[in-house]
C-alpha positions as CSV (number, residue, x, y, z in Angstrom):
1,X,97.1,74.0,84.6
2,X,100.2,72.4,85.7
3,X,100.6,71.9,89.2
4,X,102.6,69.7,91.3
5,X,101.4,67.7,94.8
6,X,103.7,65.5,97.3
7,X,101.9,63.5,100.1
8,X,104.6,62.3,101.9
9,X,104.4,59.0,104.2
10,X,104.2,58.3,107.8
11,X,107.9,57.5,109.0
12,X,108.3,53.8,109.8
13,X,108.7,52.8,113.7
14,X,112.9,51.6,113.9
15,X,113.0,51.8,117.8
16,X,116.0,53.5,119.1
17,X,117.2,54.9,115.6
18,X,113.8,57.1,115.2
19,X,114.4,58.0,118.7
20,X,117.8,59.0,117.8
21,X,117.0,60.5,114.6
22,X,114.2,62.6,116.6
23,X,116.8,64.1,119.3
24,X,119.7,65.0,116.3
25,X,116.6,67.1,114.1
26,X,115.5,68.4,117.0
27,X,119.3,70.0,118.0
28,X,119.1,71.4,114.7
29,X,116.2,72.7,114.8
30,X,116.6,74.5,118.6
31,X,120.3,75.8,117.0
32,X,118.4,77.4,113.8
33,X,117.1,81.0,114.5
34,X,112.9,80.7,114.3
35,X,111.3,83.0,111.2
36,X,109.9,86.0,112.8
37,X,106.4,85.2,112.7
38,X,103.9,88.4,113.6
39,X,100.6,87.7,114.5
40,X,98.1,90.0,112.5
41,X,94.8,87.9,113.8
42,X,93.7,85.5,116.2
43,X,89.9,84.2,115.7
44,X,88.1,81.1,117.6
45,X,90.8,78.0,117.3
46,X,92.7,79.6,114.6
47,X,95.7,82.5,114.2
48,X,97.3,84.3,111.5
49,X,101.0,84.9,111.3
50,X,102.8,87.1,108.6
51,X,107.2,86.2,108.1
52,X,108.3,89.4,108.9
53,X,111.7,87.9,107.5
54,X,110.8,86.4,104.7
55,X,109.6,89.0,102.4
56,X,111.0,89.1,99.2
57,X,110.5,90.4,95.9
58,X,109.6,87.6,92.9
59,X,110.2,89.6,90.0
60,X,107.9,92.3,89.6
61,X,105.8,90.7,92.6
62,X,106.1,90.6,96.6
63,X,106.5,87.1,97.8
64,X,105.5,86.7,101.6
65,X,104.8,83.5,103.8
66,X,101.3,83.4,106.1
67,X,101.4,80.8,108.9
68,X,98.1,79.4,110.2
69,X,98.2,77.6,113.6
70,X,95.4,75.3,114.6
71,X,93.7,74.5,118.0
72,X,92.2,71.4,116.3
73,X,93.2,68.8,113.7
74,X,91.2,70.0,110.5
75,X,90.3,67.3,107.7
76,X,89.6,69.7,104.8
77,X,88.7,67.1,101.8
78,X,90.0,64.2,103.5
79,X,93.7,65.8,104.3
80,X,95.6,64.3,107.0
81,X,95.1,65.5,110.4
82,X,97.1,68.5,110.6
83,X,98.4,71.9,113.7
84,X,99.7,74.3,111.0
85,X,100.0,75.6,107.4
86,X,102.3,77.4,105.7
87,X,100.9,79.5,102.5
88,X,102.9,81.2,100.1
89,X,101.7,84.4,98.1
90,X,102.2,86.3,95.3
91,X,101.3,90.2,95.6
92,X,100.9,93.2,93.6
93,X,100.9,96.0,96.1
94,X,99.9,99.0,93.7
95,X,97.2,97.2,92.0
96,X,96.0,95.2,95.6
97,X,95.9,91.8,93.7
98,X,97.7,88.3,94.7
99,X,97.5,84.7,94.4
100,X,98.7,81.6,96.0
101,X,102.1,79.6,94.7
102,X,102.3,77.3,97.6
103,X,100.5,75.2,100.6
104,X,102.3,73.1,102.8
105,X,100.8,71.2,106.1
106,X,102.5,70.5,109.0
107,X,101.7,67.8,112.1
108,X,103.3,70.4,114.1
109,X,101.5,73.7,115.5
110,X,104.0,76.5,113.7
111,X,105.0,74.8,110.5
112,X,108.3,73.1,112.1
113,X,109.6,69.6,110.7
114,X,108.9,67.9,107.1
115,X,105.2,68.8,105.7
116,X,102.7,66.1,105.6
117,X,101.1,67.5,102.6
118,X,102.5,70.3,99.4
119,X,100.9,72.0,96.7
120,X,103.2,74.5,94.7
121,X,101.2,76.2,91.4
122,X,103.7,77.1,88.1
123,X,104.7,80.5,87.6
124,X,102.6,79.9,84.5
125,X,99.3,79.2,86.0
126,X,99.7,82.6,88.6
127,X,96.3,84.7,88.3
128,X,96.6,87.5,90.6
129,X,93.0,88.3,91.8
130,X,91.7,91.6,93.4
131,X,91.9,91.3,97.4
132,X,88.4,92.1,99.0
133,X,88.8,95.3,101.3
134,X,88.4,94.6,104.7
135,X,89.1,90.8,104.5
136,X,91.6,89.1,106.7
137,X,93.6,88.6,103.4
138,X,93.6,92.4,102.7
139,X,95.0,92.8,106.1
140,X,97.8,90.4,105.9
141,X,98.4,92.0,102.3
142,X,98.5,95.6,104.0
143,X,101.2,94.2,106.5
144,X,103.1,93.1,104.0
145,X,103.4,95.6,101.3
146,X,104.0,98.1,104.8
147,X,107.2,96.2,105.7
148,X,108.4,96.0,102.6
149,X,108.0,99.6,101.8
């Protein structure tokens, strides 16, 4: 299985050119139109977005992005603290199977800025497994293969 992970670094402290650095990415970032994110569930300290805008078809497969925002910094297997993560998936809408390609974790609450943390899985190592009815991942999966319809 070939996959690829990037932990990225804390940026150094350089005074008033982090500051500065800080104010011009954040001018960007304010100027750049925000993904429509959809919120299909909210549970105790976590919620589910769907990227209405990002839906695309990956060869024969629907690519879609799932947001999840934190109330809490969770340290799942010693990860960094972390607000948000972004997950990418692969989905077969006739046959109600999908799979993850990528996992990205952001300081920030709704995936905004640099991730902390990737993981990204080759085309080669995609195993699209059957979605469990009723499940919040056969929801998200049902509001995607809707839209794009």
């Amino acid at each position: 299985m070939s996959e690829a992970v990037r932990v990225l670094p804390p940026l150094p402290w350089h005074g008033g050119a982090l500051l500065c650095l800080g104010l011009w990415a954040g001018a960007l970032t304010a100027q750049a139109a925000p993904p429509s994110w959809t919120l299909v569930r909210r549970e105790a300290g976590m919620a589910y977005h769907l990227d209405t805008s990002a839906l695309r078809m990956q060869g024969p497969y629907l690519s879609y992005w799932i947001l999840v925002r934190f109330r809490y910094d969770p340290r799942f297997d010693g990860a960094l603290p972390y607000r948000s993560a972004r997950i990418l998936r692969y989905a077969d809408c006739a046959s109600r199977r999908q799979d993850t390609k990528s996992v990205l974790q952001y300081h920030t609450p709704m995936g905004q800025g640099q991730p902390i943390w990737e993981q990204s899985f080759d085309d080669a190592t995609l195993r699209l497994e059957p979605v469990e009815p009723g499940s919040l991942s056969a929801r998200l999966l049902d509001r995607a293969c809707a839209l794009w319809r």
